[in-house]
C-alpha positions as CSV (number, residue, x, y, z in Angstrom):
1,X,55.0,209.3,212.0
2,X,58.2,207.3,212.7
3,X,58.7,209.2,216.0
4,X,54.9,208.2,217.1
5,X,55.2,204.6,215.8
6,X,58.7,204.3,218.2
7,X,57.3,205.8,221.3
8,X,54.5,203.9,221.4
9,X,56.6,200.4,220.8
10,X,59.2,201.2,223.7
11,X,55.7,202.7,225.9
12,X,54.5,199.2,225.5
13,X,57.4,197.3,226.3
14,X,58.5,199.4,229.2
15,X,54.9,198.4,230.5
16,X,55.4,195.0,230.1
17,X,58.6,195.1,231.7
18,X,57.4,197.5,234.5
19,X,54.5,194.7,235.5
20,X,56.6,191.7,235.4
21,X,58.8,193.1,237.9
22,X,56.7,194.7,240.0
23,X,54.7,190.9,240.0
24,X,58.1,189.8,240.7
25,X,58.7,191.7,243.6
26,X,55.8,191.9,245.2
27,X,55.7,188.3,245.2
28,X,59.2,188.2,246.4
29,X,58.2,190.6,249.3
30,X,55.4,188.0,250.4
31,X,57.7,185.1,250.8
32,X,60.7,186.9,252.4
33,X,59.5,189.9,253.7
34,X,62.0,193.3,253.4
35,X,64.5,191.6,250.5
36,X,63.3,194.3,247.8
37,X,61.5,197.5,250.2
38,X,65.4,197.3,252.0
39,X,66.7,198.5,249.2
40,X,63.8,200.7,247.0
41,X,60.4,201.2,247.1
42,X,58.0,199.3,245.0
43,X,55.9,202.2,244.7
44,X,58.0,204.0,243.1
45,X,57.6,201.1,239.9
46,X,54.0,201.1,240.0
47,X,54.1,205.0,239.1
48,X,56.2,204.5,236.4
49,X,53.8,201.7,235.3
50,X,50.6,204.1,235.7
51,X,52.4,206.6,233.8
52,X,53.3,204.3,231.1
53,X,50.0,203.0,230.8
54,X,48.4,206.5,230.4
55,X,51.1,207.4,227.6
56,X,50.1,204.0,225.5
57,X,46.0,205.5,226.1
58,X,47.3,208.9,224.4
59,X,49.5,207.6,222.3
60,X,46.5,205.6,221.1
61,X,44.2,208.1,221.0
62,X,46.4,210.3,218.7
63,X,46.9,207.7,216.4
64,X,43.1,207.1,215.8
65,X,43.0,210.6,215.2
66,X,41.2,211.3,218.5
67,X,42.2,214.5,220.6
């Protein structure tokens, strides 16, 4: 129960921080183009952020008692 009530906290803060800075940067890549693709790839955040939104949807789901 502990384990399920942690995962889904730190699920919903990594989203949170996931969207922030992938608003952040691909604002930053409008007004000067290349200062964040030169380094990494931004699609490589919005993953992560898919995949952490799908986790908080199970997560959810389990907790409702939903399968």
């Amino acid at each position: 129960m502990i384990f399920g009530i942690n995962m889904r906290i730190i699920a919903k803060e990594l989203f949170y921080i996931l969207g922030l800075a992938f608003l952040t940067y691909f604002v930053m890549e409008i007004f000067w183009q290349g200062i964040v693709l030169s380094y990494f790839n931004i699609n490589w955040v919005l993953l992560l952020w898919v995949i952490t939104a799908i986790l908080i949807v199970l997560i959810s789901n389990k907790k409702n008692g939903n399968k």
